[in-house]
Jmol script that loads the backbone (N, CA, C; Angstrom):
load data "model"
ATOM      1  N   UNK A   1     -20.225  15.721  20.610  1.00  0.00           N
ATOM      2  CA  UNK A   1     -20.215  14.960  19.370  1.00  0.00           C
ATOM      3  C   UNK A   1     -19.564  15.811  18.287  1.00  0.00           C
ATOM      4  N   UNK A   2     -18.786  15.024  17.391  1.00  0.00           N
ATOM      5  CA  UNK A   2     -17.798  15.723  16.413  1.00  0.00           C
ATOM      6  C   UNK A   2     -18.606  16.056  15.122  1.00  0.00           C
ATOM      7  N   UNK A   3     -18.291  16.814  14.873  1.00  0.00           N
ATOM      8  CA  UNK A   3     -19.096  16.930  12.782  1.00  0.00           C
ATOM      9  C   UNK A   3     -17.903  16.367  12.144  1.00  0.00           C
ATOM     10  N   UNK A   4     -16.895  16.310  12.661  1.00  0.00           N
ATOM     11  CA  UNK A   4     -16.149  15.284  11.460  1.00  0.00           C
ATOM     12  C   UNK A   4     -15.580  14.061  11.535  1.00  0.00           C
ATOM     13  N   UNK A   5     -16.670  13.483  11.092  1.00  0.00           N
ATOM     14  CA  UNK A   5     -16.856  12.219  10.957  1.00  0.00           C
ATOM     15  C   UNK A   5     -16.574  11.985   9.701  1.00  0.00           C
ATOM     16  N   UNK A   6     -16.190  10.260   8.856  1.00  0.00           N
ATOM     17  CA  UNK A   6     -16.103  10.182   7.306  1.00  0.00           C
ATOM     18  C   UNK A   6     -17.323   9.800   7.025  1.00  0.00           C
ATOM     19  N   UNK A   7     -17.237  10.151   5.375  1.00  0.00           N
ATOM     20  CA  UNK A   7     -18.470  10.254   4.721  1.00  0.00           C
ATOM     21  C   UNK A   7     -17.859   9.437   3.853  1.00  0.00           C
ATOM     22  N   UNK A   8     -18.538   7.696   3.669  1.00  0.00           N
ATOM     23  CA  UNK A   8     -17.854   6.901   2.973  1.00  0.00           C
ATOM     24  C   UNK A   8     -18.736   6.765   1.671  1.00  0.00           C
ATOM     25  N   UNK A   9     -18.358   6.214   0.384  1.00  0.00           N
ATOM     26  CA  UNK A   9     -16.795   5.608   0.362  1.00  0.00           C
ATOM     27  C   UNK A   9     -15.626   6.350  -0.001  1.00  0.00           C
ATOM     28  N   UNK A  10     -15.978   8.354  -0.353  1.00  0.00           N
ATOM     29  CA  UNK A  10     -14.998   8.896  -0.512  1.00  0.00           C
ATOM     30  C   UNK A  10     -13.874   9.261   0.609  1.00  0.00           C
ATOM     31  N   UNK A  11     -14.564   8.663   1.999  1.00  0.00           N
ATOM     32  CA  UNK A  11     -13.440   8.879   3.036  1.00  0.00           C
ATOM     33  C   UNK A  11     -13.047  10.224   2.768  1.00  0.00           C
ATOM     34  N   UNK A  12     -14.264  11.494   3.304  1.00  0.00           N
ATOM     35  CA  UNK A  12     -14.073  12.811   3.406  1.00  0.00           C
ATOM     36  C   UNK A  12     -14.378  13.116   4.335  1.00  0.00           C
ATOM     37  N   UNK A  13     -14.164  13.979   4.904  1.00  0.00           N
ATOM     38  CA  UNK A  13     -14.438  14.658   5.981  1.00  0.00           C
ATOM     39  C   UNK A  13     -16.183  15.550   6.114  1.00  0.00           C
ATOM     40  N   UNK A  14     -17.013  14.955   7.114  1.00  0.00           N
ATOM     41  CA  UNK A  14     -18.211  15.773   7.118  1.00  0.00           C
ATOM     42  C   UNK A  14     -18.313  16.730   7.327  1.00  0.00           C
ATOM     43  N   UNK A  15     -17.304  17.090   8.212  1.00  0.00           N
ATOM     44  CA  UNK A  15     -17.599  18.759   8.450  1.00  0.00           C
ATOM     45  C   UNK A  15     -16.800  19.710   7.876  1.00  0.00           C
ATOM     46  N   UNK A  16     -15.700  19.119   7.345  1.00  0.00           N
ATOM     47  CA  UNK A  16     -15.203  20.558   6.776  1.00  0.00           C
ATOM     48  C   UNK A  16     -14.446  19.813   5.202  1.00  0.00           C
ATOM     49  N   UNK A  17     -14.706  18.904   5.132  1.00  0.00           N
ATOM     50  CA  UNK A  17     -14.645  18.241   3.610  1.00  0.00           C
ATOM     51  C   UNK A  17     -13.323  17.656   2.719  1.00  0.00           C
ATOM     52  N   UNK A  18     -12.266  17.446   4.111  1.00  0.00           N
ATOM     53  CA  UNK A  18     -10.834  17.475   3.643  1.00  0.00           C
ATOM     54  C   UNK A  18     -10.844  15.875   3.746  1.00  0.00           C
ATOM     55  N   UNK A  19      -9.766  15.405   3.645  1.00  0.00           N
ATOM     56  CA  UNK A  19      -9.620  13.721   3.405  1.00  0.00           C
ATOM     57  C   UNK A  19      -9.456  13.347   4.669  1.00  0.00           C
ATOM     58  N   UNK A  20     -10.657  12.290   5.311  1.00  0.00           N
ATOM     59  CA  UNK A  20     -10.636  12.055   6.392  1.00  0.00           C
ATOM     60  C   UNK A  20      -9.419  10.946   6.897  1.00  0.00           C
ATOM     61  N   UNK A  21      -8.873  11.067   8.840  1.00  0.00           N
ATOM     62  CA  UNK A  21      -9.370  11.977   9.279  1.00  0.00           C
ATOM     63  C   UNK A  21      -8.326  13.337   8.618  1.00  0.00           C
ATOM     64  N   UNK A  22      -9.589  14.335   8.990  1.00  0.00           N
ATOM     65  CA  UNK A  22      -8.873  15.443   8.580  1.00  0.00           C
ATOM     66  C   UNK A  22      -8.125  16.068   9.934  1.00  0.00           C
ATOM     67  N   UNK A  23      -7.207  17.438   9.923  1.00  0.00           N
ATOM     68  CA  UNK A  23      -6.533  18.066  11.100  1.00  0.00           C
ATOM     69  C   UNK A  23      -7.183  18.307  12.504  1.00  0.00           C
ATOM     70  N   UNK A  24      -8.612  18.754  11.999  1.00  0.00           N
ATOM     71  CA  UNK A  24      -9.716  18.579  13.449  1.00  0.00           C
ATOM     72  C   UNK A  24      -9.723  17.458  14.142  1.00  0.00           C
ATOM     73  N   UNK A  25     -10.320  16.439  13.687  1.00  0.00           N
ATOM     74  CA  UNK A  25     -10.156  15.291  13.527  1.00  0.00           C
ATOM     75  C   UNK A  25      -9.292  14.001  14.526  1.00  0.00           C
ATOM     76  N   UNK A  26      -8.019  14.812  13.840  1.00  0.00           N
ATOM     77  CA  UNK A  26      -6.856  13.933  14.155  1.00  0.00           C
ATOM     78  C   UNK A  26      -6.683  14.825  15.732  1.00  0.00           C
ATOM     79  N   UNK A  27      -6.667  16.121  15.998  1.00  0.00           N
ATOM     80  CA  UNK A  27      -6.531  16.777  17.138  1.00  0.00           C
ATOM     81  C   UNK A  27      -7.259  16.034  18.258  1.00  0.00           C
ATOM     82  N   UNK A  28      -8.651  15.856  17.949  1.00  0.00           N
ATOM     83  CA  UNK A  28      -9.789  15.135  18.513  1.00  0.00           C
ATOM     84  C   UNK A  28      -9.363  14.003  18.959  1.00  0.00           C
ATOM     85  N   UNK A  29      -9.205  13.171  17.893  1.00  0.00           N
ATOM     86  CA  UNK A  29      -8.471  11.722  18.691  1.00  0.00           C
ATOM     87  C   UNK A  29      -7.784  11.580  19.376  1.00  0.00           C
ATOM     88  N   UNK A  30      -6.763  12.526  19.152  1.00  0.00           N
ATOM     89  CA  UNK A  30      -5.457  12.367  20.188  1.00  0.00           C
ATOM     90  C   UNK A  30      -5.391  12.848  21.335  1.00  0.00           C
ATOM     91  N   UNK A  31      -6.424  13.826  21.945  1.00  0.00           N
ATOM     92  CA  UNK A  31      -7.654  14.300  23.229  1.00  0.00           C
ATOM     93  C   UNK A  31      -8.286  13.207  23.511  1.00  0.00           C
ATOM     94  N   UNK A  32      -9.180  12.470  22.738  1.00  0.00           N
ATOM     95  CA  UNK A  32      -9.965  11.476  23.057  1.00  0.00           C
ATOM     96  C   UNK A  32      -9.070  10.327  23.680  1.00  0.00           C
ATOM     97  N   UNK A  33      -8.043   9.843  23.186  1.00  0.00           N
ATOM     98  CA  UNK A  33      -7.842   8.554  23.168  1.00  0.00           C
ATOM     99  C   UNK A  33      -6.058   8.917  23.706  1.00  0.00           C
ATOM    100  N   UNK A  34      -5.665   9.899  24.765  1.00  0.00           N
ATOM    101  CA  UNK A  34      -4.367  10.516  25.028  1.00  0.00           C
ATOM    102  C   UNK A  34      -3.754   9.347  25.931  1.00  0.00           C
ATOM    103  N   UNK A  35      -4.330   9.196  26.765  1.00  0.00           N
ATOM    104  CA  UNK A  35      -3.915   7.833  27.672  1.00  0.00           C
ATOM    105  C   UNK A  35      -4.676   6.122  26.893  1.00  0.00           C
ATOM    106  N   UNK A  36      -4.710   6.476  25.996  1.00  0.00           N
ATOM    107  CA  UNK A  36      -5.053   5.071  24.990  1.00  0.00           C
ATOM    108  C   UNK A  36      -4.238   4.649  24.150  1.00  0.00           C
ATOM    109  N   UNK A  37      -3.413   5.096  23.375  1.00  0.00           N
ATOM    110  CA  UNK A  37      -2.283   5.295  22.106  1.00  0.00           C
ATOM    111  C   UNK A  37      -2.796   4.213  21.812  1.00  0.00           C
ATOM    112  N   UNK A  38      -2.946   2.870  21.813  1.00  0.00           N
ATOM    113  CA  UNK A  38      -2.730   1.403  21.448  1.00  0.00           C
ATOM    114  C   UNK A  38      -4.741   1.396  20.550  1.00  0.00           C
ATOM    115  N   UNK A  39      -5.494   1.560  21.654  1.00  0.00           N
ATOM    116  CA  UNK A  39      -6.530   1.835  21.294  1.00  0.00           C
ATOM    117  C   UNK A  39      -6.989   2.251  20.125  1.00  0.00           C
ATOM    118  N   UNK A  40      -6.261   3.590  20.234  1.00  0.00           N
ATOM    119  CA  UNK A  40      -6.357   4.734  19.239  1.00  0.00           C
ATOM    120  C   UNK A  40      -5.715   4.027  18.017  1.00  0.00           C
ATOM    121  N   UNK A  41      -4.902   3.073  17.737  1.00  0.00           N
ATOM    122  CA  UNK A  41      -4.233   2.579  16.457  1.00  0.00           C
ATOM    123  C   UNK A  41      -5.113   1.951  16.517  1.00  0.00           C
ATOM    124  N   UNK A  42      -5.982   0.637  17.187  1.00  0.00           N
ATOM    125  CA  UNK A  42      -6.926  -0.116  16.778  1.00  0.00           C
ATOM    126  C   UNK A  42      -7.894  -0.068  15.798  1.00  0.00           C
ATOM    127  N   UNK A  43      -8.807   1.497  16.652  1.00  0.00           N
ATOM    128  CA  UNK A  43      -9.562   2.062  15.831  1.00  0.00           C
ATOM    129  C   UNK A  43      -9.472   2.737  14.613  1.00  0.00           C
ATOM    130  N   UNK A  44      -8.094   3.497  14.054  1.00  0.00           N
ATOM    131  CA  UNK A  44      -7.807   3.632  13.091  1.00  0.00           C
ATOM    132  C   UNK A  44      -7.543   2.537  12.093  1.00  0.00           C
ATOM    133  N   UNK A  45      -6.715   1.414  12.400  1.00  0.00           N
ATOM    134  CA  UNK A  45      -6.601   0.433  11.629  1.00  0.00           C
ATOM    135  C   UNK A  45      -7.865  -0.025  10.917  1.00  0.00           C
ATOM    136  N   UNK A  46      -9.077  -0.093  11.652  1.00  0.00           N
ATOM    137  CA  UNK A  46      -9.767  -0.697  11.679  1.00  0.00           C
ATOM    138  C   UNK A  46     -10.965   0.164   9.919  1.00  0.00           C
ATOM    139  N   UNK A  47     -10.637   1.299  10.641  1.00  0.00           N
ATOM    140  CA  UNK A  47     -11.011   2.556   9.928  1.00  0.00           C
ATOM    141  C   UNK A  47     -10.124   1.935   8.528  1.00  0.00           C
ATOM    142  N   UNK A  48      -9.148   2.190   8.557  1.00  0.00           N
ATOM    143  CA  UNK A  48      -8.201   2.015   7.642  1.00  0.00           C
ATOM    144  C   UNK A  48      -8.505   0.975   6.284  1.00  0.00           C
ATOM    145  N   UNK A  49      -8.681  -0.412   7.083  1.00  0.00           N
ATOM    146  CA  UNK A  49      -9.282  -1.706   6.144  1.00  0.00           C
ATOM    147  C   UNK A  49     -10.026  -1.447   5.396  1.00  0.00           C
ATOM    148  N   UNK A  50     -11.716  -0.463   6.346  1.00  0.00           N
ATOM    149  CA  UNK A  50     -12.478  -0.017   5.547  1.00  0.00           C
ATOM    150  C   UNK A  50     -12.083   0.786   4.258  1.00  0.00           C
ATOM    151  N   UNK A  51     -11.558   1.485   4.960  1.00  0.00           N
ATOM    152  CA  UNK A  51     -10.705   2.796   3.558  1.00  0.00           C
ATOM    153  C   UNK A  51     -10.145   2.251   2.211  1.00  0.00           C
ATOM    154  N   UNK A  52      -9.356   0.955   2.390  1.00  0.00           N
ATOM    155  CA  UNK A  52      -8.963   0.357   1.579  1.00  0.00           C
ATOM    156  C   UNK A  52      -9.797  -0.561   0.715  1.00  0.00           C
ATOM    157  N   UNK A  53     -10.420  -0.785   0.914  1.00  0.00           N
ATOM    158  CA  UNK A  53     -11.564  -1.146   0.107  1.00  0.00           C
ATOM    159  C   UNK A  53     -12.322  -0.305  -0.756  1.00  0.00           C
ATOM    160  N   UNK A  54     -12.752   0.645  -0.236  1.00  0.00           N
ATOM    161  CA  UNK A  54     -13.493   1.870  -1.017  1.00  0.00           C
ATOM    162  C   UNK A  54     -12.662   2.520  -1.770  1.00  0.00           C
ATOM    163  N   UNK A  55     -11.078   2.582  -1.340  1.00  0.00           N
ATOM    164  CA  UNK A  55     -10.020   3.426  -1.959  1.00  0.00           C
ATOM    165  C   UNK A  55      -9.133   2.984  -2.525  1.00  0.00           C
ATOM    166  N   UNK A  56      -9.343   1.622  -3.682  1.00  0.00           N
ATOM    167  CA  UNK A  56      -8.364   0.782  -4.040  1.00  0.00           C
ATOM    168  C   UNK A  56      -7.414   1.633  -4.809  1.00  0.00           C
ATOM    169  N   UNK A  57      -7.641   2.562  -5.203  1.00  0.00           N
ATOM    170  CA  UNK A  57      -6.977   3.183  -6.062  1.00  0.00           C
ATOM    171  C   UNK A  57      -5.807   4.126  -5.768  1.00  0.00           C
ATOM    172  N   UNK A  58      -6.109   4.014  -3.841  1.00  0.00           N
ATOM    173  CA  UNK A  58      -5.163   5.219  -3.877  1.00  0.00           C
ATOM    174  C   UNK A  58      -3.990   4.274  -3.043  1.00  0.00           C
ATOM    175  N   UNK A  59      -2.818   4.482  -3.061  1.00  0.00           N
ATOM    176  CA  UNK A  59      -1.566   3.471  -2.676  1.00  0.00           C
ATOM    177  C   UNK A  59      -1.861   3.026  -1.549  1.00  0.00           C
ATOM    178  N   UNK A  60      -1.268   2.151  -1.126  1.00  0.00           N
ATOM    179  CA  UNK A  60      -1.006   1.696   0.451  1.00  0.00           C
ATOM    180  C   UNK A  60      -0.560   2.542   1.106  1.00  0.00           C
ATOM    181  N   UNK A  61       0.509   3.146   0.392  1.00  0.00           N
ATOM    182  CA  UNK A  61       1.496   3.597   2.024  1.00  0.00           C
ATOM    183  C   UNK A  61       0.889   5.124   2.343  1.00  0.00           C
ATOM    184  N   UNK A  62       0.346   5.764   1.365  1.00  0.00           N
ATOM    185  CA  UNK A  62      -0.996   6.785   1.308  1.00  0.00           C
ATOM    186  C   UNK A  62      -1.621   6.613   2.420  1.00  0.00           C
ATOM    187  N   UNK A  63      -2.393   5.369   2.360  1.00  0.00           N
ATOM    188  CA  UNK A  63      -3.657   5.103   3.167  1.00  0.00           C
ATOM    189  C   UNK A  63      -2.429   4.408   4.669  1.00  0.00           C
ATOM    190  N   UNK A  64      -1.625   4.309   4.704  1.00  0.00           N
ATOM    191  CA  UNK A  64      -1.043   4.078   5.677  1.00  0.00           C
ATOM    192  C   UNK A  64      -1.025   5.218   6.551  1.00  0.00           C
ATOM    193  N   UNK A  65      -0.202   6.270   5.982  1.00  0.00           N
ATOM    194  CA  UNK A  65      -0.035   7.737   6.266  1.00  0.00           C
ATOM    195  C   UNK A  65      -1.471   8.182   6.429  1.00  0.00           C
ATOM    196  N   UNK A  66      -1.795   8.357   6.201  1.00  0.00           N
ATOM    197  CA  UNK A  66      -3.290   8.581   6.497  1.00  0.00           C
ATOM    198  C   UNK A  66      -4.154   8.534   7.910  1.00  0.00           C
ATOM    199  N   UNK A  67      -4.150   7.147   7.766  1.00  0.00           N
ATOM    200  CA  UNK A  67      -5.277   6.673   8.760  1.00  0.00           C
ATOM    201  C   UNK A  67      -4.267   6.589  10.275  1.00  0.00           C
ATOM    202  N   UNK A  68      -2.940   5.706   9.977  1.00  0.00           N
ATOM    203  CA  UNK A  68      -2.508   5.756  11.203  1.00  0.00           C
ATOM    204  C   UNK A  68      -0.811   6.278  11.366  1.00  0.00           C
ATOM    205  N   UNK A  69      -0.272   7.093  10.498  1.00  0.00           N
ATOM    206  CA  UNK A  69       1.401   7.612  10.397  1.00  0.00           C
ATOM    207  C   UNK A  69       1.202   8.633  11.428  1.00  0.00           C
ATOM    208  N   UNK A  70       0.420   9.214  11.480  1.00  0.00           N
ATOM    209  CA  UNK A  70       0.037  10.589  12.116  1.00  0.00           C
ATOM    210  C   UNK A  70       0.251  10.563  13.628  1.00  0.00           C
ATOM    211  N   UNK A  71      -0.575   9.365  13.959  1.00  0.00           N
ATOM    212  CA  UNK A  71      -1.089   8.782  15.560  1.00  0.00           C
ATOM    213  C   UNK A  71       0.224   8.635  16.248  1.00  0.00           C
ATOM    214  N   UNK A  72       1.158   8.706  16.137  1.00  0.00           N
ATOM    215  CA  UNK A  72       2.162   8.030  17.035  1.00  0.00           C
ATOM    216  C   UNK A  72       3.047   9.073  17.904  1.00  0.00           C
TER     217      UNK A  72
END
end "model"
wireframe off; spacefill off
backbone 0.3
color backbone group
C-alpha cells in the first residue's frame, strides 16, 4: 500500500506533500497499471473530474497535464 495517495480538495500528495499525483506516485502507476495503459487513463481521468471541481481555479490544460499528460 502507497502513502501517496491525494489528500482532497487540495489534491496533495499524502506522503510527501507535492501536487498530486506526485513523481512517486506517477512511477507507481506506471508499475501498477504497465500492461493496462487504457486503464491507467481511466482511472486518472476519473481522478481528474474530481480535481476539477475542487480546483476550479487552476486551468484546464494544468489539470490536464497533471492528472493524465504524463501517462502516455
Amino acid at each position: 500500500m502507497t502513502a501517496h495517495l491525494p489528500v482532497t480538495p487540495a489534491w496533495m500528495c499524502g506522503g510527501c506533500g507535492a501536487d498530486w499525483p506526485c513523481a512517486t506516485r506517477r512511477r507507481e502507476l506506471l508499475a501498477e497499471y504497465h500492461r493496462a495503459p487504457v486503464s491507467l487513463a481511466l482511472y486518472l481521468a476519473g481522478h481528474l473530474v474530481e480535481a476539477a471541481q475542487d480546483l476550479a481555479h487552476v486551468p484546464a490544460g494544468h489539470l490536464h497535464n497533471r492528472f493524465l499528460g504524463w501517462s502516455r
